[in-house]
N, C-alpha and C positions, 0 to 999 in steps of 0.2 A: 621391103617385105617380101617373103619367100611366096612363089606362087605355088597354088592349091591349086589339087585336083580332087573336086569331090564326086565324079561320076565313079561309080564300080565300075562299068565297064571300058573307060578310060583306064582306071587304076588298074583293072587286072591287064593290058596290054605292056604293062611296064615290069610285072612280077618277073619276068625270066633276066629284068637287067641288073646281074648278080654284081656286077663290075663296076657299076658308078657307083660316082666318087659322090661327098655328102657338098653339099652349095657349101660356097663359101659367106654369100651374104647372110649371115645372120640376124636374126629377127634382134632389137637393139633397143634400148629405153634408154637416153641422155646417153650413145654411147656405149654404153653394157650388154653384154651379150645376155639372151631370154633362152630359156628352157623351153622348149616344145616339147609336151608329154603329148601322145597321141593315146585315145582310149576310145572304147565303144561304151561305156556308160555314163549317160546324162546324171547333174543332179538337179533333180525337182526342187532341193530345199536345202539353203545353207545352214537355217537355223540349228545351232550344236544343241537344244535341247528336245527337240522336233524329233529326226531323223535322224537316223545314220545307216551307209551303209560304204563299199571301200574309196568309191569316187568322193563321194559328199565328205567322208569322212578325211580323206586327204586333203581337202582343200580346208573343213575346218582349222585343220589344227596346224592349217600354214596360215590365218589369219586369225585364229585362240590360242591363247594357254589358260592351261589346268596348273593345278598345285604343283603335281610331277608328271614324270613321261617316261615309258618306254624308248628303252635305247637297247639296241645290240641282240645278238644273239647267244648264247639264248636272253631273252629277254629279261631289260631287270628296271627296275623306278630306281628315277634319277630324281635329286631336287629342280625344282623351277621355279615355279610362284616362291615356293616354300622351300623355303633353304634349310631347314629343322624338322621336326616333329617327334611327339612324344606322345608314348599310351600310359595310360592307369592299368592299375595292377590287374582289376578283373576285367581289363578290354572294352570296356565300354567307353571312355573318353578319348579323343581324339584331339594332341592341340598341337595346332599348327602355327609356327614363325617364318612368315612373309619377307622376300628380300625386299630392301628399301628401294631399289630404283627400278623396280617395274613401272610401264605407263601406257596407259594405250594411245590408240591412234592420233587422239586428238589430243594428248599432253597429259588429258587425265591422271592421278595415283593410280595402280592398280592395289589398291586396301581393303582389309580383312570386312568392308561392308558390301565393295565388288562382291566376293567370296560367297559372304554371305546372302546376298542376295540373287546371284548364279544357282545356289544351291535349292534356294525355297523355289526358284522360278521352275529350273529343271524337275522340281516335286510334287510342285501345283498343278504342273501344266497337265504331269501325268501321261507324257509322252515320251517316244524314245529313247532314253539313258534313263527315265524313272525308277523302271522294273530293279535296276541295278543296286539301288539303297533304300527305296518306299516302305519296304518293309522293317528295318530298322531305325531309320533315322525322319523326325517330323521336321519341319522347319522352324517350329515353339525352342526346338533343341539344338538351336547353329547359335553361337553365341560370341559377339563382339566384343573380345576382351579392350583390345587397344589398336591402334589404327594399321597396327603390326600382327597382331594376333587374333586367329580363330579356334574355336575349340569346337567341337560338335563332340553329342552326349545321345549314344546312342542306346534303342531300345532294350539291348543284350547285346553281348558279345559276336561278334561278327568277323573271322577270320579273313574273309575275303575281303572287307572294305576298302583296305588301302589299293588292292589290286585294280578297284574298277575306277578309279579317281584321275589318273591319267585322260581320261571318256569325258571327266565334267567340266567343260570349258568355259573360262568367264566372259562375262559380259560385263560392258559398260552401262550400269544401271542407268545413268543419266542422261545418255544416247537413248536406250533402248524406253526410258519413262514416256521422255519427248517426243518420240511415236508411236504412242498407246493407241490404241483403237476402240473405245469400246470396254475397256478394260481387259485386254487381251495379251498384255504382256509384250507386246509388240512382236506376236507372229507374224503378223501380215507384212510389216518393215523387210523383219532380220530373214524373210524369202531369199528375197536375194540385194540382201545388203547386210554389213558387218557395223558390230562395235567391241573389236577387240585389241588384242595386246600383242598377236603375233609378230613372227619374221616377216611378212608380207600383209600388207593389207590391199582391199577388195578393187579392183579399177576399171574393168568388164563385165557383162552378164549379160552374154546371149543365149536363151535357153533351148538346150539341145544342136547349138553349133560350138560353143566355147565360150570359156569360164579364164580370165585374166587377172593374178595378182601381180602385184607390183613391188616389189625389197623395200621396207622400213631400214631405210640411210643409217639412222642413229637406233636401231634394235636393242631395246634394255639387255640383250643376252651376250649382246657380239654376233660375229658370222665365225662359224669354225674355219672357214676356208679362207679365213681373214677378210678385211674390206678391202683390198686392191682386185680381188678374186669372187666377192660375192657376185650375183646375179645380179640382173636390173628387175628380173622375175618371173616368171612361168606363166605360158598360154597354156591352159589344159583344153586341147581341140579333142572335139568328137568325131573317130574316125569307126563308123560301125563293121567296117567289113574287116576281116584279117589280111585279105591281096589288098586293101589301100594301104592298111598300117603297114603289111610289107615295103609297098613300094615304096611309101612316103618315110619311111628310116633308109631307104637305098638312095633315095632323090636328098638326104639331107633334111628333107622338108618337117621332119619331125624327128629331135634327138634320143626319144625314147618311146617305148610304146608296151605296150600291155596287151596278151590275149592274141598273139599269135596261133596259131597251129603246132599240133606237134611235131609234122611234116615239116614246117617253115621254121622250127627253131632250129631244128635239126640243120636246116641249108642253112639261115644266117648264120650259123656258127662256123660253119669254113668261109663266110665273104671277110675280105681284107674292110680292116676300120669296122668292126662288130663286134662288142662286147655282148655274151649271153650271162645275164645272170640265174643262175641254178641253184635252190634250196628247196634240202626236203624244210617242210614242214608243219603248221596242226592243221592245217586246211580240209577239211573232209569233203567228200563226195556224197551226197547221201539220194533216194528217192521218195520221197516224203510221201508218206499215204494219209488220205481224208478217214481217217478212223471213226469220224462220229457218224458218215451219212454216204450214201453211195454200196455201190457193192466192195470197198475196199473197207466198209466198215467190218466185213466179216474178218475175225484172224485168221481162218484158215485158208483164207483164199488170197490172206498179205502175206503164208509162209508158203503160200503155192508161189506164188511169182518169186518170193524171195531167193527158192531151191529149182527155180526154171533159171537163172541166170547165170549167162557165162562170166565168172569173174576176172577169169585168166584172160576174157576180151575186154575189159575194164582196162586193163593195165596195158593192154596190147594198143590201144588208143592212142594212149602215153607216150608209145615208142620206151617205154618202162621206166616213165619220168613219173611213177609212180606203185605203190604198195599197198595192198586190199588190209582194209580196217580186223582188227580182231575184235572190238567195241564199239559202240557207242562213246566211249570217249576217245581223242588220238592221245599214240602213244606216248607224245613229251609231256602229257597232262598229270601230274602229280596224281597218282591216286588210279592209274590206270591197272587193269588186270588183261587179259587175255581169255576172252569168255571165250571156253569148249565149242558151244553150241551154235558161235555164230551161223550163217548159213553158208553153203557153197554149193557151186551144181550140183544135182542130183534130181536128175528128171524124174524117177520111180517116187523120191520122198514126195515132189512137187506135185504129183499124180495124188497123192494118199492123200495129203494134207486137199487139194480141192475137191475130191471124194466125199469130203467131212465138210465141207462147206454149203452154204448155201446156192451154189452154182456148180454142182457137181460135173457137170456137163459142157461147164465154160459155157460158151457163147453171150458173153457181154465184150463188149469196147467200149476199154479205159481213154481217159486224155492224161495225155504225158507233156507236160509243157515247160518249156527250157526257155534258155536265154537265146535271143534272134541272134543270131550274126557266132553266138560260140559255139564253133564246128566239134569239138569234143561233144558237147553237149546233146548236142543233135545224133552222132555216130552211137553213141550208149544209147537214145531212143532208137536207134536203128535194130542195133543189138537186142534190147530190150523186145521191140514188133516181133524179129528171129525168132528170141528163145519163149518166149509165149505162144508161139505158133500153133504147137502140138497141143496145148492145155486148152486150143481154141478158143483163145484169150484175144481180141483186137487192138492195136494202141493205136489212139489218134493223136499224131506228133502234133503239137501246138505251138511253132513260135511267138514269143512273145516277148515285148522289153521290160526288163526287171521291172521298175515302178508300177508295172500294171500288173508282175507279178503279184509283187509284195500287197497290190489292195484284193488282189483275188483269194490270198492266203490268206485278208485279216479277219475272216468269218467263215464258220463254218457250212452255209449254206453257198457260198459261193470257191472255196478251195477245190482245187482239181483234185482225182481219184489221184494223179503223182503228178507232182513237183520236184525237176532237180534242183537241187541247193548244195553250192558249197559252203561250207561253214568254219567260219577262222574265231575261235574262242579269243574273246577280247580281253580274257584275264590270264593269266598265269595259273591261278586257282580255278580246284574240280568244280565248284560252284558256276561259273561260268557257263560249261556244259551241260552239269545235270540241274539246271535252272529252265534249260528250254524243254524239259519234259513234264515240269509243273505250270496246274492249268493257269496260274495265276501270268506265263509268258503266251498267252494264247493270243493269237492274232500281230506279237511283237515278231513281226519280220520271218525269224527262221522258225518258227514252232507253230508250222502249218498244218501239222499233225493231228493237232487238239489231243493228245494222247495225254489221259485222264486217268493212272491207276492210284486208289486212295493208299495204299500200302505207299507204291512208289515215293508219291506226294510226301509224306512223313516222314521217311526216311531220309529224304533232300532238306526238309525244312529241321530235322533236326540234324545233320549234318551242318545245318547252315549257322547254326547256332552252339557249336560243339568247339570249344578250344583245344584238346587233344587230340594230338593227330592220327594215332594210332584208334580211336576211335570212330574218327571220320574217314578213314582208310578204309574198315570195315567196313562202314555202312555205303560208302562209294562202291568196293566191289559186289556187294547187292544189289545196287541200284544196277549196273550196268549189266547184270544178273538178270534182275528181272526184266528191264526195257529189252533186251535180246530177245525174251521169251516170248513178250508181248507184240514186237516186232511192229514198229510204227512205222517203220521207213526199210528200206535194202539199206543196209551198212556196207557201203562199196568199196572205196578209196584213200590213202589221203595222195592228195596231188601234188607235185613237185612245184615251188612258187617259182616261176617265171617271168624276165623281160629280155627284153632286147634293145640295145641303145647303141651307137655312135664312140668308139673309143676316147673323144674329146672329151666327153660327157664326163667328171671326175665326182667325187663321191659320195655314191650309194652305197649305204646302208641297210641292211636288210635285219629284219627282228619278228619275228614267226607271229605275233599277235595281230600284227598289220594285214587285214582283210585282204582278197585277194589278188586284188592290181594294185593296189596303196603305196605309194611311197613315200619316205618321210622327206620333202620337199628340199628344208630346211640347209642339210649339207650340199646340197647337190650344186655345180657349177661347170661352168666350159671354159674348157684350155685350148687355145684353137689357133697356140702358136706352130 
């Protein structure tokens, strides 16, 4: 086993050593070399119908599958579960043909009553991947043709359905029956324990130090990297600082890592043995404002801060590994426009607009609360304190770790005045995006906002339900129209997706829908001839 070092200030003594070489002993199972991802975010909760967010969600979907999957850039669905599928003429039927030698962990079939029972659970439960299809599809409407096929019969037609399907990962009903709780679907189990079909199934869980799968030998799918070459399997370690993840990819001690600095990708890009991987993609940067309660409930005092802000030092953070938003949606988003009006400095507008506010005079202090340990994050709240200076505006920077984020956002009486949030749309489809500005996504993770306009509202939902595209085109560039005007958040960035790995490290895969550190496990291997 590779020795760790988990003190920061150990770690930061070793950042200047550009020069070492990576260990040679590799972390090993029966023999095979093991992936070391290095990350700073914990997951609270494996369960694929529970939560997600890019951690939790990496590690699902190396020990689930879904029907299909995202693969490639730009991004497109592949068969998996389901090797077929077929619509009716007015879009509402959905039927899908299952490959025959799916299995999960335990030898189980993975068959069309898995499926179906994955789907009423993820809909019952009414939690995270819920929002995605609850409103068109019931679980009365999933329907077991034969042990091969499923069809689901939804409420109306639903352009985006297929897109978010890739997200609903199955479970082993008979696993998961076996530890019911209560009648509880076996949340409490699937914590942190699996009953799935993946590449990799579950073999560690120590929470908030590191999360361990293990390579399924015989994987109903294959290994693309072949079996002489697959993995034995990935420690996903928790490394919160950026100078440990540095040092621990220079020590070898970690083959890949996530959430570097912009300073430090910039140096590990000239160290020998470092591959940088670099993509733009739909990732946004946003500053999320408590619109129902607080003094950020005023608009005119959320388009003061928005016209105090220096955007040109947004990017300047980057090192210009990144590009200020023209939308509320990013631009690879089908359906996007380029709203006129977005905001950009302009200290005199930003005067006017809190003039017209209910704090003409400023003198209130916001809380600005970011991700602990993500040095970008923290430099834009710096930024941010600057340029409100003059509007005698105060920001009280708030580090904190996501998951206490995300419970702070799930209500309105406890979300901050702002919240940064990056945001990587999980579909391909505008729906996706213009879903977290209806109320019915309120308290789901990124839509901290609560931003409630009934106009807006109806033009999403019937978009949502609009088979011509040319129609749903239009009603998108309104929407993006009017959420600019109304101003729920600063439209800042979209940011360049970055890692950093060990040239041995062979292949990664990169696909713009995959959350912000996420990688997709599955191909990745070490060549360490």
């Amino acid at each position: 086993m590779r020795n760790w070092i988990y003190g920061v200030a150990a770690a930061s003594l070793m950042v200047g050593m550009l020069q070492a070489g990576p260990a040679e002993a590799f972390e090993r199972v029966e023999g095979r070399k093991v992936v070391v991802f290095g990350g700073r975010q914990a997951i609270p909760v494996l369960d694929p119908h529970v939560r997600y967010d890019w951690s939790t969600r990496m590690m699902q979907q190396a020990v689930y599958d879904a029907l299909v999957k995202y693969e490639g850039n730009p991004a497109e669905i592949k068969p998996w579960l389901a090797e077929r599928w077929e619509t009716s003429e007015d879009g509402k039927t959905w039927t899908f043909h299952l490959t025959g030698n799916a299995k999960f962990h335990n030898g189980d079939p993975v068959d069309a009553e898995a499926i179906r029972y994955s789907f009423e659970r993820g809909l019952k439960l009414n939690k995270g991947v819920a929002w995605m299809l609850k409103d068109f599809l019931t679980p009365e409407n999933i329907e077991v043709v034969d042990a091969r096929t499923i069809r689901f019969k939804l409420n109306s037609p639903y352009s985006a359905f297929l897109s978010f399907l890739p997200w609903w990962y199955v479970v082993n009903p008979k696993e998961v029956k076996a530890n019911e709780v209560d009648g509880d679907y076996g949340q409490k189990w699937l914590t942190d324990h699996a009953a799935g079909s993946g590449p990799f199934k579950l073999k560690r869980w120590e929470p908030n130090v590191l999360y361990e799968v293990e390579a399924v030998a015989d994987y109903w799918k294959g290994w693309p990297q072949g079996e002489a070459n697959r993995p034995g399997g990935v420690i996903y370690r928790i490394i919160r600082e950026p100078a440990a993840q540095k040092a621990s990819l220079q020590r070898g001690e970690a083959d890949i890592v996530e959430g570097l600095t912009p300073d430090d990708y910039v140096q590990m890009a000239r160290q020998r043995g470092v591959t940088i991987q670099d993509y733009p993609g739909m990732t946004t940067f946003s500053i999320k404002f408590n619109t129902q309660q607080g003094p950020t409930a005023d608009k005119n005092l959320r388009k003061a801060i928005a016209h105090a802000l220096d955007y040109d030092g947004l990017v300047q953070i980057y090192n210009g590994a990144a590009k200020l938003q023209t939308s509320p949606f990013p631009d690879a988003i089908r359906g996007h426009i380029s709203v006129p009006s977005v905001p950009r400095k302009d200290l005199a507008k930003a005067k006017e607009f809190l003039a017209k506010s209910q704090h003409p005079q400023g003198g209130v202090t916001l809380e600005y609360y970011h991700v602990a340990g993500l040095e970008e994050a923290r430099r834009i709240g710096l930024l941010l304190l600057d340029n409100l200076a003059p509007l005698n505006i105060k920001v009280d920077l708030r580090p904190e770790q996501w998951p206490n984020m995300v419970a702070k956002g799930a209500k309105v009486e406890t979300s901050p005045a702002m919240t940064s949030v990056f945001v990587t749309p999980i579909s391909t489809d505008p729906d996706a995006v213009a879903y977290q500005y209806h109320p019915n996504s309120h308290g789901q993770y990124f839509a901290m906002s609560f931003y409630n306009n009934p106009d807006v509202t109806a033009k999403i939902d019937t978009a949502r339900r609009t088979s011509d595209w040319n129609e749903r085109a239009k009603l998108y560039a309104e929407i993006q129209t009017q959420i600019v005007e109304d101003q729920p958040e600063v439209f800042g960035m979209l940011q360049n997706r970055r890692w950093a790995h060990r040239d041995y490290l062979k292949g990664f895969v990169f696909s713009p829908v995959r959350f912000t550190g996420e990688v997709d496990l599955y191909p990745l291997w070490i060549d360490a001839k």
